[in-house]
DRENDO-527309 format. One line per 4 residues: number of its first residue (from 1); their letters; for each residue x, y, z of C-alpha. Coordinates in steps of 0.5 Angstrom, whole numbers, plus 500, padded with zeros to 3 digits. Example, Ala and Ser with C-alpha at 12.3 -4.5 7.8 and 13.67 -1.06 7.14 Angstrom:
<pts>
1) as) 525:491:516 | 527:498:514
</pts>
This chain:
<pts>
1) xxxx) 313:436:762 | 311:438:768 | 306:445:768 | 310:451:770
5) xxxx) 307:455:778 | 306:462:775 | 308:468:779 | 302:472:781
9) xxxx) 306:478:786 | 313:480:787 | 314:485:793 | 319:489:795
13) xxxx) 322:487:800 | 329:491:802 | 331:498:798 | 337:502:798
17) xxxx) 336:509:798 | 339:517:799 | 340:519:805 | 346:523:805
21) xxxx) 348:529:800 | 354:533:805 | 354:536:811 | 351:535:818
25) xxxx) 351:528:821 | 351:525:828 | 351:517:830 | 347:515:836
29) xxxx) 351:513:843 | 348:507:842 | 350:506:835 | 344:503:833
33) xxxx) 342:509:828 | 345:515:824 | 343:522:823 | 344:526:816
37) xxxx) 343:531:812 | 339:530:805 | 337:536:802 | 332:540:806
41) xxxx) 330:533:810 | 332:528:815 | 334:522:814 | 335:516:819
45) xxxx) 339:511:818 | 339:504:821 | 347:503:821 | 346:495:820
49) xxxx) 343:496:814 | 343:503:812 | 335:503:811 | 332:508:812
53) xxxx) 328:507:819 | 324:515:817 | 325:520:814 | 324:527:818
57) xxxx) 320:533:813 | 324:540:814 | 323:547:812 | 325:547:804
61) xxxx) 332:549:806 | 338:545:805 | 339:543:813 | 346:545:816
65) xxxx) 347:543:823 | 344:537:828 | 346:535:834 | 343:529:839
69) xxxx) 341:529:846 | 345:525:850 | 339:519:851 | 337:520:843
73) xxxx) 331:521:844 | 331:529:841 | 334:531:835 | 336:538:834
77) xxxx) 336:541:827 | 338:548:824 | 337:550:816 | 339:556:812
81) xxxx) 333:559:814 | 336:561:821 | 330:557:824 | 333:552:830
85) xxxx) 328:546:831 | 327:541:837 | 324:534:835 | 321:528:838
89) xxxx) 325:522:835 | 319:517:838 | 313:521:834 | 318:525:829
93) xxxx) 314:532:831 | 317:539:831 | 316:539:840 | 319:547:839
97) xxxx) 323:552:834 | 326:559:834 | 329:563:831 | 336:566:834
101) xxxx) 342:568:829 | 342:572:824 | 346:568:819 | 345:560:819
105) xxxx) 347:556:824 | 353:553:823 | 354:548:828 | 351:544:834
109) xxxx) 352:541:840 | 349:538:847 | 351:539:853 | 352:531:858
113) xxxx) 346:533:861 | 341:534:856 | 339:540:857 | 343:545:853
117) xxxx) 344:546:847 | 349:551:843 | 349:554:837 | 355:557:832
121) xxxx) 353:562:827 | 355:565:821 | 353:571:825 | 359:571:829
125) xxxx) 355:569:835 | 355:563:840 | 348:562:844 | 346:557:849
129) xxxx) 339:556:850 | 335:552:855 | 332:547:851 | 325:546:855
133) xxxx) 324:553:855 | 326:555:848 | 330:561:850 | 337:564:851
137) xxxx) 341:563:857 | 348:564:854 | 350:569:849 | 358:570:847
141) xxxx) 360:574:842 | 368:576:840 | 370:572:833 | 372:576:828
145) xxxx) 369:571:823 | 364:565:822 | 364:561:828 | 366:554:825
149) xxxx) 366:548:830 | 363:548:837 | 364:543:843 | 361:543:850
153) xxxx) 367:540:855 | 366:532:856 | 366:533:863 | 359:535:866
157) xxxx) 362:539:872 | 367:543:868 | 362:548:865 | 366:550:859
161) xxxx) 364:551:852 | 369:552:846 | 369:555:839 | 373:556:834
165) xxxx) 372:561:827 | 375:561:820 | 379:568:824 | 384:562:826
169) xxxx) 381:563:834 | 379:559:839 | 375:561:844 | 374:558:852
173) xxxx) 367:560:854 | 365:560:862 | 358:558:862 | 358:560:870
177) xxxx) 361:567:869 | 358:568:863 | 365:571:859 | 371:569:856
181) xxxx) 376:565:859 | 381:565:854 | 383:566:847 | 388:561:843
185) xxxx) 391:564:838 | 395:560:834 | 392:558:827 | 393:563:822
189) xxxx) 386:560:818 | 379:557:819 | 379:551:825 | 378:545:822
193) xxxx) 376:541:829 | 377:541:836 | 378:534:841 | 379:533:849
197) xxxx) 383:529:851 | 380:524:856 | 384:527:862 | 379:533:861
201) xxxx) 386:538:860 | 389:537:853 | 385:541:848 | 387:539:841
205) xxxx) 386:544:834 | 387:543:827 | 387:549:822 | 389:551:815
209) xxxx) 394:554:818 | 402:554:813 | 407:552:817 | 415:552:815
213) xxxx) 419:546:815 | 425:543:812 | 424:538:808 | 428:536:802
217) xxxx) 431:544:803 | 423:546:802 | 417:550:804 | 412:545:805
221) xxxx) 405:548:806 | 402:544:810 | 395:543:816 | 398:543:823
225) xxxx) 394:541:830 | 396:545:836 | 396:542:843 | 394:546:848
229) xxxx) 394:546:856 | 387:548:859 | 390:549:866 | 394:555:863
233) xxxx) 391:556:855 | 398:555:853 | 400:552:847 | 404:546:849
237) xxxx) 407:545:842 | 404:544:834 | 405:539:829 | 405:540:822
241) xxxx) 401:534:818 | 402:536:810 | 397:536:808 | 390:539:809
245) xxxx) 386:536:815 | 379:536:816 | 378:532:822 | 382:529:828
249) xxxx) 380:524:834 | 384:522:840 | 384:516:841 | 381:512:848
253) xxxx) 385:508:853 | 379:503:852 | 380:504:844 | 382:497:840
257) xxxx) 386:503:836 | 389:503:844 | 390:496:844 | 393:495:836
261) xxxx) 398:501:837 | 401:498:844 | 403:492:842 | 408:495:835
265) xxxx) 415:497:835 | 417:505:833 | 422:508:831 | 426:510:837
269) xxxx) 425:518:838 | 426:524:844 | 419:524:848 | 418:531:850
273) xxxx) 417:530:858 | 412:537:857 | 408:534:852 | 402:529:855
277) xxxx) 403:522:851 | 396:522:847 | 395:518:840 | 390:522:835
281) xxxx) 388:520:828 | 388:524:822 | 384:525:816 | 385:530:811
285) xxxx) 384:531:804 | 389:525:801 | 384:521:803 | 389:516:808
289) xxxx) 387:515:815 | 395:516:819 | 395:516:827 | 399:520:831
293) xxxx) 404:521:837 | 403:528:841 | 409:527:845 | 414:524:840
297) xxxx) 411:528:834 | 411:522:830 | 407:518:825 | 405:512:828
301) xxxx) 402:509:823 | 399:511:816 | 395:507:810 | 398:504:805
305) xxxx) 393:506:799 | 386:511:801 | 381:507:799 | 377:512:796
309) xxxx) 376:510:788 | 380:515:784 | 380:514:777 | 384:519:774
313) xxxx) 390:522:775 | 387:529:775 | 388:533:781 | 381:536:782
317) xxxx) 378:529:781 | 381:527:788 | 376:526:793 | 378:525:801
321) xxxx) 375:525:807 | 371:531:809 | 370:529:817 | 371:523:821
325) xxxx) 369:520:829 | 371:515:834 | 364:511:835 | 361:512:842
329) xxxx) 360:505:843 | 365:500:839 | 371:506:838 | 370:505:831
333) xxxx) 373:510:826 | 367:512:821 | 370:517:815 | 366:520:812
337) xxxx) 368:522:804 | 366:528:799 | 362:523:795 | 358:521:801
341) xxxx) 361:515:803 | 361:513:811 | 368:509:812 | 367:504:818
345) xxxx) 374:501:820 | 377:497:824 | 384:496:827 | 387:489:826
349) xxxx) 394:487:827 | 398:482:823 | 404:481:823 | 407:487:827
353) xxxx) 403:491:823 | 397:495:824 | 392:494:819 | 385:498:818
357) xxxx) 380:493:815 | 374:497:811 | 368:493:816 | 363:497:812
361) xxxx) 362:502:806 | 355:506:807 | 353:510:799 | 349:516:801
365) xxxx) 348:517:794 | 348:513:789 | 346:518:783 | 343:515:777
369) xxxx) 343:508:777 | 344:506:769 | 346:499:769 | 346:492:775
373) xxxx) 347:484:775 | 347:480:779 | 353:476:782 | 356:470:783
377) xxxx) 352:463:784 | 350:465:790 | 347:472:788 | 348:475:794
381) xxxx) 352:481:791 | 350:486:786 | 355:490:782 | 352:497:780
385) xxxx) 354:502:775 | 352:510:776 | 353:516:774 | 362:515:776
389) xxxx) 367:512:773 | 367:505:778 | 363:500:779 | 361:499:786
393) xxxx) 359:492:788 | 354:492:794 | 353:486:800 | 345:484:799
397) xxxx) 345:482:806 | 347:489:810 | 346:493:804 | 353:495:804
401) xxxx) 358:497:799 | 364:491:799 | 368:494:794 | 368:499:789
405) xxxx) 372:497:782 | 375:503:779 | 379:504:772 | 375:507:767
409) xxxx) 376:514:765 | 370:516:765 | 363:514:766 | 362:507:766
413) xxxx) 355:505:762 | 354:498:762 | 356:492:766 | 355:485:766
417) xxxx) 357:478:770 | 358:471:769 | 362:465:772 | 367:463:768
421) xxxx) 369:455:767 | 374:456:771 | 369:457:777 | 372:465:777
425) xxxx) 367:471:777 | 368:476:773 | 364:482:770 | 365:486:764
429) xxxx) 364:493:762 | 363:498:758 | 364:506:758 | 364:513:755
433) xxxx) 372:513:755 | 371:507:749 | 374:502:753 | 371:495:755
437) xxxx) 374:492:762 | 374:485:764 | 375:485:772 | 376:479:777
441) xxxx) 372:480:783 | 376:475:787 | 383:480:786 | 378:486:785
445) xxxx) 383:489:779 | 382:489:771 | 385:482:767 | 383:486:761
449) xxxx) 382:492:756 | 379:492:750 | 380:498:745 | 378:499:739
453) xxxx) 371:502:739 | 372:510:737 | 365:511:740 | 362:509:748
457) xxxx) 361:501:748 | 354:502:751 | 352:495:751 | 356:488:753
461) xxxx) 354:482:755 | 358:475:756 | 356:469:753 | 353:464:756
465) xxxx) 354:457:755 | 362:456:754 | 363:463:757 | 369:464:754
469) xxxx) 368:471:750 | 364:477:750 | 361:482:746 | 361:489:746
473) xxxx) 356:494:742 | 358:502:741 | 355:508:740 | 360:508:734
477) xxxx) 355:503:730 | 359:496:730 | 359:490:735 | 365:487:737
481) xxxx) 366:479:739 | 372:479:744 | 375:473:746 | 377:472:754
485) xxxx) 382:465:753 | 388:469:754 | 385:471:760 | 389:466:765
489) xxxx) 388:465:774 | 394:467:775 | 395:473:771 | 399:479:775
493) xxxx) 398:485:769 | 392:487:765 | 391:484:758 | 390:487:752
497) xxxx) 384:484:750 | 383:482:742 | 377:482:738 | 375:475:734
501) xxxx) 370:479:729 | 367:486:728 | 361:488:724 | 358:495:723
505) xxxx) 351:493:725 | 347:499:725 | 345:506:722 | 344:508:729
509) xxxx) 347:508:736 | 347:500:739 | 343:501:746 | 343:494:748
513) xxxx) 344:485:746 | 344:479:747 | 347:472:747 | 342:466:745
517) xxxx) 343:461:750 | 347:456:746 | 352:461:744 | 350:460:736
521) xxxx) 347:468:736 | 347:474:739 | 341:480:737 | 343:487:737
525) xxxx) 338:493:739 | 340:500:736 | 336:506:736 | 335:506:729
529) xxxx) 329:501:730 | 331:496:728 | 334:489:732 | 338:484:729
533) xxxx) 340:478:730 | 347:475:728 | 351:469:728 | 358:469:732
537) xxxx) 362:468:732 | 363:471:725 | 357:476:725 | 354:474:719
541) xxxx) 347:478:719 | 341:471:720 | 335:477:719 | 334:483:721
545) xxxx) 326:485:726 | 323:491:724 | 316:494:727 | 317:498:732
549) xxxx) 316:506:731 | 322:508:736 | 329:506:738 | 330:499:742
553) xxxx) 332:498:749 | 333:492:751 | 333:485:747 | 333:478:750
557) xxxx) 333:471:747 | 328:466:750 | 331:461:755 | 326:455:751
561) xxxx) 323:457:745 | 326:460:737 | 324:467:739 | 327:474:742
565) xxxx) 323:479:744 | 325:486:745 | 323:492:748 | 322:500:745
569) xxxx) 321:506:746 | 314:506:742 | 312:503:749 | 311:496:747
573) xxxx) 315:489:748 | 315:484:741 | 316:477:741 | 318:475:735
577) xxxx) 321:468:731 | 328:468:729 | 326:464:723 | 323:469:719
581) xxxx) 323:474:724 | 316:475:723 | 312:478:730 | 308:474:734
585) xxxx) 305:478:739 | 306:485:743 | 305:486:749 | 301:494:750
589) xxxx) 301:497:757 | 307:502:759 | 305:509:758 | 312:511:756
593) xxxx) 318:507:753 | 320:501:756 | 327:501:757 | 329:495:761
597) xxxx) 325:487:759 | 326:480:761 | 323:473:761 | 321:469:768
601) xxxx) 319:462:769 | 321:459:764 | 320:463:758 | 313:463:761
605) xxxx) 313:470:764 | 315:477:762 | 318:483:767 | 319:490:766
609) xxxx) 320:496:767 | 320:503:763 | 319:511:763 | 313:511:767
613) xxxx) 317:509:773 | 311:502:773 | 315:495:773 | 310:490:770
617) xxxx) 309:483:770 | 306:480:764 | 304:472:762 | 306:470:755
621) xxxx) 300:466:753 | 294:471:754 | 299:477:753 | 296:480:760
625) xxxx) 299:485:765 | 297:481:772 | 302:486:776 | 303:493:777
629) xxxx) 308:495:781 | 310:504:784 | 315:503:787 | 320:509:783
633) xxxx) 320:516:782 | 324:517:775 | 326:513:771 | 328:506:771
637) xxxx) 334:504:767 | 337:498:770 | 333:492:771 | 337:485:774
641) xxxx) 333:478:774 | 337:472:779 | 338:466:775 | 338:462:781
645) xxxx) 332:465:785 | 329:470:780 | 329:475:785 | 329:482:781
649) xxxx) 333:489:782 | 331:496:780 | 334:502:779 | 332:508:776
653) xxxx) 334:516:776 | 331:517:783 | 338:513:786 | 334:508:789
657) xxxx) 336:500:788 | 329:496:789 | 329:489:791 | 324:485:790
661) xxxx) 322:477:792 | 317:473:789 | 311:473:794 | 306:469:790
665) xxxx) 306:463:795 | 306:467:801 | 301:471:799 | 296:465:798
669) xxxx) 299:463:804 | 297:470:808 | 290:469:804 | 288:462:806
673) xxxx) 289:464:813 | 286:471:813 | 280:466:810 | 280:462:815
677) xxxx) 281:467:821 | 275:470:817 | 270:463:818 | 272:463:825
681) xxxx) 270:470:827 | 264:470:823 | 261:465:827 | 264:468:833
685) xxxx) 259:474:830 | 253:469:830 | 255:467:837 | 254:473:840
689) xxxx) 248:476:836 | 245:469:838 | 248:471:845 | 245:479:845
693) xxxx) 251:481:846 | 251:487:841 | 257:490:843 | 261:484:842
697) xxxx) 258:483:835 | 259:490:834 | 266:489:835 | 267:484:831
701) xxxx) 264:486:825 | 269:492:826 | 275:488:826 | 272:483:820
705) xxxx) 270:490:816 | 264:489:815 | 260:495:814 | 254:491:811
709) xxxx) 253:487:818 | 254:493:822 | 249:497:819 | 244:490:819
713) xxxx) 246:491:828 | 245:498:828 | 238:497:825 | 236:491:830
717) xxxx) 238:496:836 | 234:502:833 | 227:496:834 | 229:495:841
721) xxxx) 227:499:848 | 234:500:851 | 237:503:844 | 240:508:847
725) xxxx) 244:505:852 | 246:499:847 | 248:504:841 | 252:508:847
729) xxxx) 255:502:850 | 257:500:843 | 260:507:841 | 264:507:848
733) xxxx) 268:501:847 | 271:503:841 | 277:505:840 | 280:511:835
737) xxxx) 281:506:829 | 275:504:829 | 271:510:831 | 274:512:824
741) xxxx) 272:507:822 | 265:508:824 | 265:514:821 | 267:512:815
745) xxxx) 261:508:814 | 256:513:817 | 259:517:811 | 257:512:806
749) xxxx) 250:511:810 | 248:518:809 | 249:517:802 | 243:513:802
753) xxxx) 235:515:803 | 234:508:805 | 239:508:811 | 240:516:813
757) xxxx) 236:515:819 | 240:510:823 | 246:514:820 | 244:520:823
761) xxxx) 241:516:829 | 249:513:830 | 252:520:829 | 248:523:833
765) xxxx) 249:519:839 | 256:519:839 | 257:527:838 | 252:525:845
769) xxxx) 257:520:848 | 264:521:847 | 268:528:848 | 268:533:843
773) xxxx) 276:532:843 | 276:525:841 | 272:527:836 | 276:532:832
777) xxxx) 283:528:834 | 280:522:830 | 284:522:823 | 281:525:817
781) xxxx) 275:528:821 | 275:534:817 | 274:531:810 | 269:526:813
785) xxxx) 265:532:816 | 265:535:809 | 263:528:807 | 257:529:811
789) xxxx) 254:536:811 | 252:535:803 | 247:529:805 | 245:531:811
793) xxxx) 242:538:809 | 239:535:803 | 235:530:808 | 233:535:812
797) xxxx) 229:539:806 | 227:533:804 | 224:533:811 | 222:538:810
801) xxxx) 218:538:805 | 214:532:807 | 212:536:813 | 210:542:809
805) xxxx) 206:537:805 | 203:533:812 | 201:541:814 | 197:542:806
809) xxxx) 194:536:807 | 192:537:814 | 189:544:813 | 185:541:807
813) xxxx) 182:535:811 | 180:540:816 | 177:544:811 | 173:538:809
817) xxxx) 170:537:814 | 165:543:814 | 162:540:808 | 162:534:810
821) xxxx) 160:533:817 | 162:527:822 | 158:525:828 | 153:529:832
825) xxxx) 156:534:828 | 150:532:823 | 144:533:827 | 141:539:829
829) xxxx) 143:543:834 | 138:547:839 | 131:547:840 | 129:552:836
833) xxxx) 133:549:828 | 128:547:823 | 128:541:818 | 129:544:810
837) xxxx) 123:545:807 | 120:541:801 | 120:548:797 | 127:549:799
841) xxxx) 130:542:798 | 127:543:790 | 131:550:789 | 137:547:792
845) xxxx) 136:540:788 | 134:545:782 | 140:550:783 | 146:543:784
849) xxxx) 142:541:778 | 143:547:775 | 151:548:776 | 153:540:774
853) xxxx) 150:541:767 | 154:548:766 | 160:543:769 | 159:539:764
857) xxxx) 159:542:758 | 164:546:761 | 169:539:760 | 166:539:753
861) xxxx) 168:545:751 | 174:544:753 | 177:537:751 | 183:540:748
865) xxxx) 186:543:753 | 191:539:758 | 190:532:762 | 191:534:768
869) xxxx) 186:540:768 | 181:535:764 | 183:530:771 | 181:536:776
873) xxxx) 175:539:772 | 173:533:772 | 174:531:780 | 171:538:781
877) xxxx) 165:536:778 | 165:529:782 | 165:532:789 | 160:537:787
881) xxxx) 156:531:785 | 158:528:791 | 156:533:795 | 148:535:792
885) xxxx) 148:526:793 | 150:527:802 | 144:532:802 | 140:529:797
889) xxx) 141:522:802 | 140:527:809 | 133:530:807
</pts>
């Protein structure tokens, strides 16, 4: 058998995060990027793939407007805090704020050139303020109530700005005269939205107003849009939309709505000759996307079903559309929902009819991510199950939602996928409403339901070599073999789904299983602790694994040997032998339970994923963990391995999917040339050394990051004569990184009294040479300076010291040399100075002769006390006898 390529390294190449939890948003002209609200942050959005391109930090409360320049180069922001912010979106810095209302800002908008911006308040208030001066050009007041949606005139030579307040009025604002042009009283409650038509002189409203109408000989509560001409602020006439409606959007002559609508046949009705012909789009709480005609007050089009997932027939737990636009670029529709989902459609006619094609399907929020696979050959999608009652499947290349399967009653808990003998791709799963479905991905509908279980079926899992049953685990102990053979191509009704055999397995909830790969066995994990292997498919207990101290998450058979390993809450994964169910080794690492393992490379390998928010990837034979990987913040309780790529997938209780590729090759590949790029530096470095040519030296060595041979240059030039000039030119030619760098080094140095001196020496000339503001600039140069100060004072006692102790020793050398004369200090100064005498030389001998016995016996009396006086006695008496011998040899 040919050895198996280990993995060494996966990375995570694409992520799937949060981006919108409700409220504001804006889309780029240019549509290459979307602007949301997520809590207290900003979250850029790339509309290709909804990754998130930054992410914007804001003042800790939940953001309530936005708004764009023209050009898309400034973001403006409002939060509750009444706090209203201009950011650079090119540095992602706060360039100005201020404060204005005395509510939060409701709304926000720019005018065409850029430099206005308007805000709308809870306080009643309608300012406009200069963006680069940051103060107040405009202030309007006279609503009675919050000011809900304002807008700026399209038309840059109109200088008209239009607000509209939960008092049901809609106010035109002269910004040339600084007053109130007109007041629209129409609505009887709160405006909704506002739009212009693309004349300039058509202003369309909606409100949640209650209008009469004779329907079925009824009263029928309903929205109305109201038409209003801006030459006389008339109203031209009003349509009710039955239902309550959020926003509306006139559509463009250049629009493809434009184009689709042109082109079908309507039901002939009378044209109102005062009315301007103007198509417009609704959205409201139904969900539905309907087209209006102004002129004939007609419904031109609406869609057949919303496309918004709604499982229960229960009022409350209908979600429509919250707010909708045209796309400034493409004239798409993009709809945006109560659960934060962006809609994208796209009109397509077929047949004579009008259809909108749902493009794209962006989730904001995914919530707690519990369970995903895999699907299809291909492994191009990935079906996920959160915290709903759907299953939403996701296209791994743009990272949209392609559609969602919904049919569960409540929250959807488990999942798994398969390809049937058949070559059709199904997925089954399991909830709290006890219930199993099986759905066909090609018709995105359910082919079957299984109800049996009196608790919710928190595991399934297909089988896999025949594919033709599955098997289903329940918080109410008992396993269930469900057969799929009733399950037909063309079967139109959902089937009632029959169970083959059913045992009660556990004394405690079952949380996960497993198919052996031959479909003989299937092994359950309950939180009783225990594992058990049973025979399908008549359930037969084969033997049961017991040894881990807390309940079993996930359990997996091995694709190559008789083993089957489990991973638990006591924070291990255990392999153990089907035979007698005895352990054969565990795997220790996780700081929390496990909640999620597989196996890799042929059995070879291990991954998985717990609490402690860590992915892990172990090797089987040597039970070492090579890889660890930080990439979640809760967590992770869904974990999927590709069987044809081995790619993973990881979501947790953060709500973010991660996917993750293997990168063993390229990263051996990216260290080989990175080794190899190294040698050829390298010798570009002895080069330049040879060459003199320290600057270039120097530079290479900051880019090879080598601080060693960067200090071994800086020591040679401190030899040279021409130091300063050589360390200055060195220091000059580089750039803020490397200065950091520099820096960083120089800290590292200064640590060492073997090399503080060339440290201070290089810091020393750049404080010289570059300006004290490159300096400061320099990332981190606070904590490097704090880094540098502790050392560099303690240098400078030592220093000190020395010098302290040089002075002592100088001033006894000086001292010295009155006893011991040097030169012609010896001889004899002056004509009158007489030679000692003979008389005198005897006394003086007699008198030095006299002290070295009494020094002497002074030592001997004193032996037990310490060395070191017995040392300095003794060297007293020595240089007392050395100094009687000096003048013994004078005279």
């Amino acid at each position: 058998m040919a050895s198996v390529s280990l993995k060494k390294s996966y990375k995570c190449v694409q992520s799937l995060q949060q981006f919108y939890t409700g409220g504001p948003y804006v889309v780029a002209s240019d549509e290459s990027f979307l602007v949301c609200a997520c809590d207290e942050k900003i979250k850029i959005v790339d509309l290709s793939n909804a990754s998130i391109k930054s992410t914007i930090e804001g003042d800790s409360e939940a953001v309530t407007a936005l708004a764009l320049s023209p050009n898309n180069n400034i973001l403006f922001s409002a939060s509750h805090s009444r706090q209203i912010r201009v950011w650079d979106l090119s540095t992602l810095e706060c360039i100005r704020s201020w404060k204005g209302h005395e509510g939060p800002v409701m709304g926000m908008a720019s005018d065409a050139s850029g430099g206005l911006v308007v805000t709308a308040g809870a306080d009643r208030k309608v300012l406009v303020w200069d963006v680069d001066g940051g103060f107040c050009t405009h202030y309007f007041k006279g609503h009675k109530g919050v000011v809900t949606s304002i807008m700026f005139h399209p038309d840059p030579n109109r200088l008209l700005l239009f607000s509209g307040g939960d008092d049901g009025s809609v106010r035109v604002w002269d910004l040339t005269g600084k007053k109130c042009l007109s007041t629209l009283e129409k609505h009887q409650s709160a405006i909704t939205s506002m739009a212009i038509s693309e004349d300039g002189w058509t202003l369309l409203s909606a409100g949640r107003d209650k209008a009469s109408g004779q329907v079925e000989k009824s009263l029928i509560a309903s929205e109305v849009v109201n038409l209003w001409n801006l030459h006389d602020y008339g109203c031209m006439t009003t349509i009710p939309m039955f239902e309550s409606l959020e926003a509306v959007c006139i559509i463009g002559p250049e629009s493809p709505f434009s184009a689709s609508l042109s082109s079908l046949t309507y039901p002939q009705t009378k044209k109102r000759s005062d009315v301007p012909s103007i198509n417009f789009i609704t959205v409201g709480e139904r969900g539905l996307v309907r087209i209006w005609s102004a002129d004939r007050a007609l419904c031109l089009f609406e869609q057949k079903s919303s496309d918004i997932a709604v499982s229960s027939g229960d009022e409350e737990s209908k979600r429509g559309f919250i707010s909708a636009l045209l796309m400034p670029a493409s004239q798409e529709l993009l709809c945006v929902t109560a659960d934060q989902q962006f809609f994208l459609y796209y009109p397509e006619e077929s047949e004579g009819s009008l259809n909108l094609v749902l493009r794209k399907r962006f989730v904001g929020y995914n919530e707690e991510i519990v369970d995903m696979k895999f699907l299809g050959d291909e492994e191009q999608f990935l079906a996920v199950s959160t915290s709903v009652e759907q299953v939403r499947v996701y296209d791994l290349t743009s990272m949209s939602c392609s559609y969602v399967l919904a049919g569960h009653t409540d929250v959807i808990l488990c999942l798994d996928t398969c390809v049937s003998s058949s070559g059709r791709t199904l997925i089954v799963t399991g909830s709290k409403d006890n219930t199993v479905r099986l759905w066909d991905c090609q018709s995105k509908a359910c082919v079957g339901v299984g109800i049996g279980h009196m608790g919710a079926v928190g595991a399934v899992v297909f089988s896999k070599k025949q594919r033709n049953f599955f098997v289903s685990g329940s918080s109410d102990r008992t396993l269930k073999v469900w057969n799929m053979d009733s399950v037909s191509d063309n079967n139109e009704e959902v089937l009632t789904l029959k169970a083959k055999a059913v045992v009660a397995a556990h004394d405690k909830d079952i949380n996960c299983l497993a198919v052996a790969p031959n479909d003989s066995l299937v092994c359950s994990g309950s939180q009783d602790r225990t594992a058990c292997i049973w025979r399908i498919p008549d359930l037969v207990s084969v033997v049961a694994l017991k040894g881990h101290k807390r309940g079993i998450w996930s359990v997996e058979f091995s694709p190559v040997d008789q083993c089957v390993m489990t991973a638990s809450g006591d924070k291990t994964i255990k392999i153990w032998a089907i035979s007698d169910g005895t352990c054969l080794k565990t795997f220790e690492g996780h700081q929390s339970s496990v909640l999620r393992a597989s196996f890799l490379t042929h059995g070879t390998q291990i991954v998985s994923c717990g609490a402690d928010c860590m992915v892990k990837l172990w090797t089987v034979k040597t039970n070492e963990c090579i890889a660890t990987y930080d990439q979640h913040e809760e967590k992770i309780w869904a974990l999927a391995v590709g069987k044809k790529t081995e790619m993973l997938a990881t979501g947790g209780g953060d709500a973010v999917i991660n996917l993750w590729h293997d990168s063993t090759a390229l990263d051996k590949e990216e260290a080989f040339r990175k080794e190899e790029e190294g040698v050829l530096r390298g010798q570009e470095l002895e080069n330049a050394l040879i060459d003199a040519d320290y600057t270039r030296a120097i530079q290479i060595a900051f880019e090879l990051r080598r601080p060693h041979k960067l200090l071994e240059l800086f020591r040679e030039l401190c030899r040279k004569n021409d130091m300063d000039d050589q360390i200055g030119k060195a220091i000059k030619a580089l750039g803020k990184e490397e200065l950091q760098l520099l820096l960083e080094y120089i800290r590292e140095w200064n640590t060492k009294p073997k090399f503080c001196q060339i440290a201070q020496y290089v810091l020393s000339r750049a404080y010289s040479i570059l300006p004290a503001t490159e300096i400061v600039e320099v990332p981190g140069f606070k904590e490097l300076l704090n880094g540098l100060i502790p050392y560099t004072q303690r240098h400078f006692n030592r220093l000190d010291r020395l010098v302290r102790s040089l002075c002592i020793l100088q001033y006894t050398s000086a001292a010295m040399s009155v006893i011991q004369p040097e030169g012609n200090e010896g001889k004899l100064e002056g004509k009158d100075a007489k030679l000692p005498n003979a008389a005198d030389i005897d006394e003086l001998s007699d008198i030095t002769s006299v002290e070295g016995e009494q020094h002497h016996k002074e030592l001997k009396e004193k032996n037990s006390s310490k060395k070191r006086k017995n040392k300095s006695r003794h060297s007293a008496s020595k240089k007392v006898k050395g100094v009687t011998n000096t003048f013994d040899s004078v005279v």
